[in-house]
Backbone bond lengths (Angstrom), bond angles and torsions (degrees), N, CA, C in turn:
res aa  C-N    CA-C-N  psi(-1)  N-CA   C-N-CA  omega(-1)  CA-C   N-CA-C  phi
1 X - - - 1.460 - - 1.529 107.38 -
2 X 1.464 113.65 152.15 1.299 114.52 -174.43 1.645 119.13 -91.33
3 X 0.965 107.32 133.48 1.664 111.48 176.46 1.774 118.62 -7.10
4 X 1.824 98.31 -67.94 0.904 120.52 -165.57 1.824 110.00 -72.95
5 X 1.165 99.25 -36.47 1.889 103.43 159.61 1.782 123.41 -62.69
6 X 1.614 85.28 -23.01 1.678 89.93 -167.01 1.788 95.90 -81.00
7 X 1.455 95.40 -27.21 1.619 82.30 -171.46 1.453 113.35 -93.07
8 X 1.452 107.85 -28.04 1.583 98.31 165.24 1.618 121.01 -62.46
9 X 1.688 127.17 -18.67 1.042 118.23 177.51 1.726 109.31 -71.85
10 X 0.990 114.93 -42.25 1.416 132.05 161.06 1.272 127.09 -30.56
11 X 1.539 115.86 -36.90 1.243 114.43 -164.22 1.646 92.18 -104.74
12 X 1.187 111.22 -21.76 1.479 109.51 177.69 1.963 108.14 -83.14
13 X 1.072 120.69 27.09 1.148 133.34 -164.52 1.760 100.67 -133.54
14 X 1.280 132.54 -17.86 1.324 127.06 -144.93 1.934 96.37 -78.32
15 X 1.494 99.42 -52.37 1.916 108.78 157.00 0.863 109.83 -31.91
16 X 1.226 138.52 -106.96 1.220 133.16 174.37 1.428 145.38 -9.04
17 X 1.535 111.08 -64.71 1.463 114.76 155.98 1.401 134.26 -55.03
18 X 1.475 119.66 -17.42 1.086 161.69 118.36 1.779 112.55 -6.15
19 X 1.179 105.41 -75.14 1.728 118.64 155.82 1.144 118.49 -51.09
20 X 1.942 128.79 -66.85 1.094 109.46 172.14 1.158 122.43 -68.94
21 X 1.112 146.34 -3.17 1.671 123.84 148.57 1.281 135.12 -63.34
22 X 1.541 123.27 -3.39 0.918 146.89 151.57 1.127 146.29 -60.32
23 X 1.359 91.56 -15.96 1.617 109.56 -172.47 1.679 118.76 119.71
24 X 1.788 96.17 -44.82 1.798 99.87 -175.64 1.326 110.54 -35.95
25 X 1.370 136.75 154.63 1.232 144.32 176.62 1.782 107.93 -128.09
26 X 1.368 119.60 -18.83 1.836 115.43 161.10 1.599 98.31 -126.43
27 X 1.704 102.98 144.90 0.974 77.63 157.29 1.568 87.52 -144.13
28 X 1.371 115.07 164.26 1.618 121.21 -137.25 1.844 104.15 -124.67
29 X 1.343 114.83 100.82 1.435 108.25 -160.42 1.332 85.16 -94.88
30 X 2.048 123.08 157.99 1.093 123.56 172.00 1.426 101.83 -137.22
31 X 1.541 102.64 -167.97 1.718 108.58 175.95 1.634 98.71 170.21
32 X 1.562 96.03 156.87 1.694 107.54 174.96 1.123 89.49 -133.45
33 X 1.599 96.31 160.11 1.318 113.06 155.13 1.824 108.55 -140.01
34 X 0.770 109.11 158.95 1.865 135.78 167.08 1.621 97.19 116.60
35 X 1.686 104.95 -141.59 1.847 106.73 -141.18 1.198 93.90 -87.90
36 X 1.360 121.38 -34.84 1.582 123.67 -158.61 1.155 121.71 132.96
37 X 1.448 134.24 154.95 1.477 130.21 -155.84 1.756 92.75 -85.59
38 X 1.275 122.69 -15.96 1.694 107.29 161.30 1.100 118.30 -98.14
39 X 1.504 136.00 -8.31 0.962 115.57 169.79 1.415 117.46 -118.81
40 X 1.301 118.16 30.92 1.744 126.80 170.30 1.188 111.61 156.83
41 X 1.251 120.20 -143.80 1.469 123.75 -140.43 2.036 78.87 -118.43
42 X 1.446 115.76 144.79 1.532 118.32 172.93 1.900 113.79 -138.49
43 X 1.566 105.92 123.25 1.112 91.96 -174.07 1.696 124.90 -102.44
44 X 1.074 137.31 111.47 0.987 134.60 -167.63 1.512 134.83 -117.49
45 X 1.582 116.70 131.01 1.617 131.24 -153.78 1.563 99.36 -110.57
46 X 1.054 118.17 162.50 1.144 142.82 -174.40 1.561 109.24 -159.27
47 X 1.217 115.24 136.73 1.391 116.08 166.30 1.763 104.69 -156.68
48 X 1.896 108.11 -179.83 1.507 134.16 -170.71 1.151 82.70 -128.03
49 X 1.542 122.38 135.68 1.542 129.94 161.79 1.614 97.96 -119.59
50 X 1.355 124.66 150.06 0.954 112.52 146.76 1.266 148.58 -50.20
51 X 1.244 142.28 130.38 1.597 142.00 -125.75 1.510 84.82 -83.91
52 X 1.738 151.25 -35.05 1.089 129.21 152.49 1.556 146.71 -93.79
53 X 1.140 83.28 45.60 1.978 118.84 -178.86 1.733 99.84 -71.75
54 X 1.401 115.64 103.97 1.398 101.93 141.71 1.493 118.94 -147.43
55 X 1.518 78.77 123.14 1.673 108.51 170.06 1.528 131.25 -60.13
56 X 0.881 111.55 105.56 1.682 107.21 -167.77 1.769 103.49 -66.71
57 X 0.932 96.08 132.23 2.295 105.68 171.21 1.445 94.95 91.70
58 X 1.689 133.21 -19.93 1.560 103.11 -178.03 1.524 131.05 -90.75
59 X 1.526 89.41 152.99 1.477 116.77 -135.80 1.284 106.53 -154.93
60 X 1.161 122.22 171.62 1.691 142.17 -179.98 1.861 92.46 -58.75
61 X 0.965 120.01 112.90 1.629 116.75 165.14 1.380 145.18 -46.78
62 X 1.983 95.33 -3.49 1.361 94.70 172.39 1.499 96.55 -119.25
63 X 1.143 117.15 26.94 1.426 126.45 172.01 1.588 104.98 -97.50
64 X 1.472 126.50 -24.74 1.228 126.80 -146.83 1.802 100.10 -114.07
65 X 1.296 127.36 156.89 1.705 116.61 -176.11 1.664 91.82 -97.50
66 X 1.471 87.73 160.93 1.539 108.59 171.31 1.205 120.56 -22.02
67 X 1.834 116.77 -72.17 1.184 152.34 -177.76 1.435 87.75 -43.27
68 X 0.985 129.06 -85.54 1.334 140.70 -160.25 1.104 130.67 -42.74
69 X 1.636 107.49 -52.30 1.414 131.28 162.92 1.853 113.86 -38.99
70 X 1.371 88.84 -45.96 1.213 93.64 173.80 1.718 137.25 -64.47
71 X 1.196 78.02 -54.50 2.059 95.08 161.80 1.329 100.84 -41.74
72 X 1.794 113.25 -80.84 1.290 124.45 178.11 1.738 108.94 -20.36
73 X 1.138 105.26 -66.71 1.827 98.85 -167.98 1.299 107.48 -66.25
74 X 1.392 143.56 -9.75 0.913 133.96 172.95 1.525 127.65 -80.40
75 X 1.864 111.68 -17.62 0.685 127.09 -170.94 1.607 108.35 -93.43
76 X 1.684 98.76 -25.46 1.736 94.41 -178.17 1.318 111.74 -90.60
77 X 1.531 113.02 -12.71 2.257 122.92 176.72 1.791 90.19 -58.48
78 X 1.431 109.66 -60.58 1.647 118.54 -175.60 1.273 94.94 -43.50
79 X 1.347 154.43 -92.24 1.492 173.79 -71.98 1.523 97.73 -136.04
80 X 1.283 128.07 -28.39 1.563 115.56 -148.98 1.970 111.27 -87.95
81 X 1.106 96.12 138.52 1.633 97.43 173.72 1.519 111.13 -67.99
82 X 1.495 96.30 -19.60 1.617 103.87 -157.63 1.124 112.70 -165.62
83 X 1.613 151.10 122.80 1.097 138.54 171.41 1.510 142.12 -138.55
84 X 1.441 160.96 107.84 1.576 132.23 -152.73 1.533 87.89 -143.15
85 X 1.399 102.58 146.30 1.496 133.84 172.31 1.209 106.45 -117.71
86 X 1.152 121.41 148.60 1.660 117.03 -159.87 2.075 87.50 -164.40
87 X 1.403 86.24 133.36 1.688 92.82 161.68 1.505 138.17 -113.15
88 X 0.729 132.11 123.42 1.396 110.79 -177.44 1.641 137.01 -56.15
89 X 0.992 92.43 -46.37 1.673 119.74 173.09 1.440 98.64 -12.56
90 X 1.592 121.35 149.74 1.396 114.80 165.35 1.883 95.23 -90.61
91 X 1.635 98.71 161.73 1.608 101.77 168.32 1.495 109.77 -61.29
92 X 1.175 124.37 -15.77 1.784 125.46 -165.15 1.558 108.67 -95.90
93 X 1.711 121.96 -24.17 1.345 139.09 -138.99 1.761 81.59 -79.45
């Protein structure tokens, strides 16, 4: 991993690590993506990484490409203490 990834993963970590020194023992990163619960269907993840988990490229999901996104999630299902994807969509929509 590159320096400059290592330290941006890092700095997106400072919250967090932050918690576990505190005592917290999960701490639970999330994210959506699509239009919005008024204007369509929104899908939204949540996961537990292990407190020395780092994922190279993760990031805000509309920051990240298709391709990638994909890798990425595959890499955090492998990694995760814990994880749920949830859609909004109705089954009928």
């Amino acid at each position: 991993m590159k320096e400059k990834e290592e330290n941006r993963l890092n700095l997106l970590k400072v919250e967090e690590n932050k918690l576990y020194e505190s005592g917290i023992e999960y701490v639970c990163g999330i994210d959506e993506a699509g239009r919005g619960p008024l204007a369509g269907p929104v899908v939204v993840g949540a996961v537990i990484l292990p407190k020395a988990s780092f994922i190279e490229g993760v990031n805000d999901s509309k920051k990240v490409s298709e391709k990638k996104r994909e890798k990425i999630y595959d890499q955090i299902i492998e990694e995760a203490v814990a994880y749920s994807v949830r859609n909004s969509r109705p089954k009928d929509y």
